[in-house]
C-alpha positions in Angstrom: 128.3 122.4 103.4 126.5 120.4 100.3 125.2 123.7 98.5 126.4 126.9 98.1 124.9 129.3 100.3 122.2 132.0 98.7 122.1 134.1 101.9 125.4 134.0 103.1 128.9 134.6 101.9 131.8 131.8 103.4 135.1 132.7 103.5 137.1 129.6 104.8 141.1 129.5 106.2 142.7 126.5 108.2 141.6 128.2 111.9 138.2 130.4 111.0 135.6 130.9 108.9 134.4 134.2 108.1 130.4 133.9 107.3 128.7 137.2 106.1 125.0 137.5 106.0 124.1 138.6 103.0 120.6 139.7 102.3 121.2 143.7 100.9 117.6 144.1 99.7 116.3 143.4 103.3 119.0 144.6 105.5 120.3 141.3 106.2 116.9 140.4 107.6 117.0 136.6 108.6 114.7 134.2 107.1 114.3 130.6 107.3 116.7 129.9 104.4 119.4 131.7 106.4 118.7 129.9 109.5 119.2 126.5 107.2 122.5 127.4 106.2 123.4 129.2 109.2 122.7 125.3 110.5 124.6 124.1 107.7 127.8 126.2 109.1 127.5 124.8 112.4 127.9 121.4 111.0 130.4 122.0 109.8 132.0 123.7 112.5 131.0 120.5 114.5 132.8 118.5 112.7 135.8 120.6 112.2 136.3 123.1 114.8 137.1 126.7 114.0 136.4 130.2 114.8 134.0 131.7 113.7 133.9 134.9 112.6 130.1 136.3 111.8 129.3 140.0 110.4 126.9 141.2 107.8 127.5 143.5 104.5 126.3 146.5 103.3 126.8 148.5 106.4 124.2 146.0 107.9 124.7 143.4 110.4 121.0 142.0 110.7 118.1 144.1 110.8 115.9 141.3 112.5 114.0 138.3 111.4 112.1 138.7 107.9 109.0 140.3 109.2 107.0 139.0 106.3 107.9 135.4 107.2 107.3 136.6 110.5 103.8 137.7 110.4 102.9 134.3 109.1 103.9 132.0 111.8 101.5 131.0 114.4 101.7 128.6 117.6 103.5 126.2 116.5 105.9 127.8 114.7 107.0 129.5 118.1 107.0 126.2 120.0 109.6 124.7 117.6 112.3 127.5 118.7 113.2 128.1 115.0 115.6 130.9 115.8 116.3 130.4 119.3 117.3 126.3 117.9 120.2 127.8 115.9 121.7 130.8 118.4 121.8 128.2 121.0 124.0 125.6 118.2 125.7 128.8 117.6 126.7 129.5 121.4 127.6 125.8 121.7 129.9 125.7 119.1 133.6 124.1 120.1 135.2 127.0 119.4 134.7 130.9 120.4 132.5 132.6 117.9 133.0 136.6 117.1 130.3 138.6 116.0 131.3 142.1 113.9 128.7 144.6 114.2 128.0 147.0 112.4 124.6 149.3 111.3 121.7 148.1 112.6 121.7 144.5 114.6 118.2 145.0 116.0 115.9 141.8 117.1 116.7 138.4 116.1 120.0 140.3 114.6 120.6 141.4 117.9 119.9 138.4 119.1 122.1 136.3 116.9 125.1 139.0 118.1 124.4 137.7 122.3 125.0 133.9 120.8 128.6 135.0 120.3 131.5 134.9 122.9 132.9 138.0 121.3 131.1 141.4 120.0 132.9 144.2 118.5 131.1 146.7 116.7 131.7 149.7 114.4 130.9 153.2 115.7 127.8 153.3 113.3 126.5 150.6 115.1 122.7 149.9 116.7 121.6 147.8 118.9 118.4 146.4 120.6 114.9 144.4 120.8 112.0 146.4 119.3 110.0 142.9 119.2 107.1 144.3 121.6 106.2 146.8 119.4 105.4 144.2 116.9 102.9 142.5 119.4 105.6 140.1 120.3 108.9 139.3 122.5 112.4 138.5 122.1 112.3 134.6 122.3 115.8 133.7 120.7 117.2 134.9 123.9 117.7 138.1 124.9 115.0 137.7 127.9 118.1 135.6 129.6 120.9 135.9 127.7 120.8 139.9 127.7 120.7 140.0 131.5 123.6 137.9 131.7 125.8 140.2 129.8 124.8 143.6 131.1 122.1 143.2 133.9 119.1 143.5 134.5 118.2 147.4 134.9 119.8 147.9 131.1 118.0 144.4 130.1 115.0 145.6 130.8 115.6 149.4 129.6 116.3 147.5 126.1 113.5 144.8 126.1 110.5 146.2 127.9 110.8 150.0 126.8 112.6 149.5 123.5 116.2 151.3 124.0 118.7 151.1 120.9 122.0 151.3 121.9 124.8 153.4 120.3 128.3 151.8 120.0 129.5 153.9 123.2 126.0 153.1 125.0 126.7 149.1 124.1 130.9 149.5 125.2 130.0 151.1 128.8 127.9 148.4 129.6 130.0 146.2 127.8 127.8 144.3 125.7 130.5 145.0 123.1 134.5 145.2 124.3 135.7 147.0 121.1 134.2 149.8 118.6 136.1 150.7 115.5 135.3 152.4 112.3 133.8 150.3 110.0 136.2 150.0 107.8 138.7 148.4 109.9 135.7 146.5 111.8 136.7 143.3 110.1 140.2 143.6 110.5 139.8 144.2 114.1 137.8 140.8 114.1 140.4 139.2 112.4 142.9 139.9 115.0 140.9 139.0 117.2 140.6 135.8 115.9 144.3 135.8 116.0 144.9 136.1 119.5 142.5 133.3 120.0 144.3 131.4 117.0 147.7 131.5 119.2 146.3 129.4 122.1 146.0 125.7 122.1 143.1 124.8 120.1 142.2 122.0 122.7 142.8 123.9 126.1 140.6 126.8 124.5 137.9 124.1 123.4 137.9 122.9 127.1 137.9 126.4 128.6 134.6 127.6 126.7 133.3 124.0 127.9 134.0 124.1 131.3 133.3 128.1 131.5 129.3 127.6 130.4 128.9 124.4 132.4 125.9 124.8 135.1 127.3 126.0 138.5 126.8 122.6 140.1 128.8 120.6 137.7 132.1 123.0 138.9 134.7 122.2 140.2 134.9 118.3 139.2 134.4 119.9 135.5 137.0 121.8 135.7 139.4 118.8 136.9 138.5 116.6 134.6 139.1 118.8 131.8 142.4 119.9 133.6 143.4 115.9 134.1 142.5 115.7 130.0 145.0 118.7 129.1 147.9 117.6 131.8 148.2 114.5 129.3 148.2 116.6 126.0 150.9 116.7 123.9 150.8 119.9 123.0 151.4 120.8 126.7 154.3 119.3 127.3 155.7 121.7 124.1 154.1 124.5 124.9 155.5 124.2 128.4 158.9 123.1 127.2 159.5 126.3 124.8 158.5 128.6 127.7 161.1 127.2 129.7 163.6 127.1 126.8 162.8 130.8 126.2 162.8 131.5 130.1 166.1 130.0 129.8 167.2 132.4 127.2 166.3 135.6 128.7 
């Protein structure tokens, strides 16, 4: 990244990056200048894959896109995919991306959460798509990326009649697979990122590949990627200190 972020504090380490969105005085709400260096992350990440680890502050994941900015744009503002650009980067990213909720990830926050291969929220935490009270719809994703994850009865219960889940509502349909106080939300996260941290960097690149490719590219995908890892270095050791340890045992 070229400037330091205004919206958005980075914390960097060798195998993750830790990005909080930070906008207190609007609950995290995202703006365009957040989506920039939200962009500006994924670059980044691009060219030097890591985890990434996203969460808000202040109790707060996101509260939704900046309404104010919001109310301004008009057709063409919704026909360049502003938000729904970015979550899709963010989904695509090389390697898995966590999202940490906790407070209110509603709308575009909420949206920005079903980007990520991982959710884990706090017990505090709300989610859900109030867009169609505001006159308008959930176009970063959630009208196919939220029936994906949970189906289509609770889709629609969320989208079309404006449900907010609680943090036990969003684990039983597993939209999120952990929920922890919110003080150890992060660490949780972190170990998270851990347990992904201890796998080969380059099989678990392929994996998240191979595992979003369309259905019709399967299973010569999956070979190819397979015939890619078989020559790896980092196979051969891998496989060579299981056996040494099986040896041992």
């Amino acid at each position: 990244m070229t400037a330091e972020p205004t919206t958005l504090l980075v914390d960097r380490a060798p195998d993750r990056i830790h990005v909080q969105l930070h906008r207190p005085e609007v609950r995290n709400a995202i703006d365009q200048t957040m989506i920039d260096e939200l962009h500006a992350v994924c670059a980044e990440l691009e060219r030097e894959p890591r985890i990434l680890i996203l969460s808000g502050s202040n109790g707060v994941f996101a509260s939704g896109a900046d309404i104010a900015q919001l109310r301004e744009r008009r057709e063409a503002d919704a026909l360049r995919g502003i938000n729904s650009g970015l979550f899709s980067r963010i989904a695509r990213l090389p390697m898995p991306v966590i999202a940490a909720l906790d407070g209110w990830a509603l709308g575009g926050g909420a949206e920005l959460a079903y980007a990520a291969d991982f959710r884990i929220a706090s017990t505090t935490v709300r989610l859900g798509n109030p867009e169609t009270a505001l006159g308008i719809l959930p176009a970063a994703g959630a009208l196919w990326r939220l029936a994906q994850l949970v189906g289509e009865p609770v889709a629609k219960e969320i989208i079309l009649a404006g449900r907010i889940l609680t943090a036990d509502e969003a684990l039983a349909v597993h939209l999120v697979t952990e929920v922890h106080e919110s003080v150890d939300l992060l660490a949780a996260a972190h170990a998270l990122a851990d347990r992904i941290g201890a796998q080969d960097p380059l099989a678990t690149q392929l994996a998240k590949k191979v595992f979003h490719a369309p259905l019709d590219a399967h299973p010569l995908v999956d070979n190819e990627s397979q015939a890619i890892l078989f020559e790896s270095p980092e196979k051969f050791r891998r496989m060579d200190a299981f056996l040494e340890r099986r040896k041992h045992s």
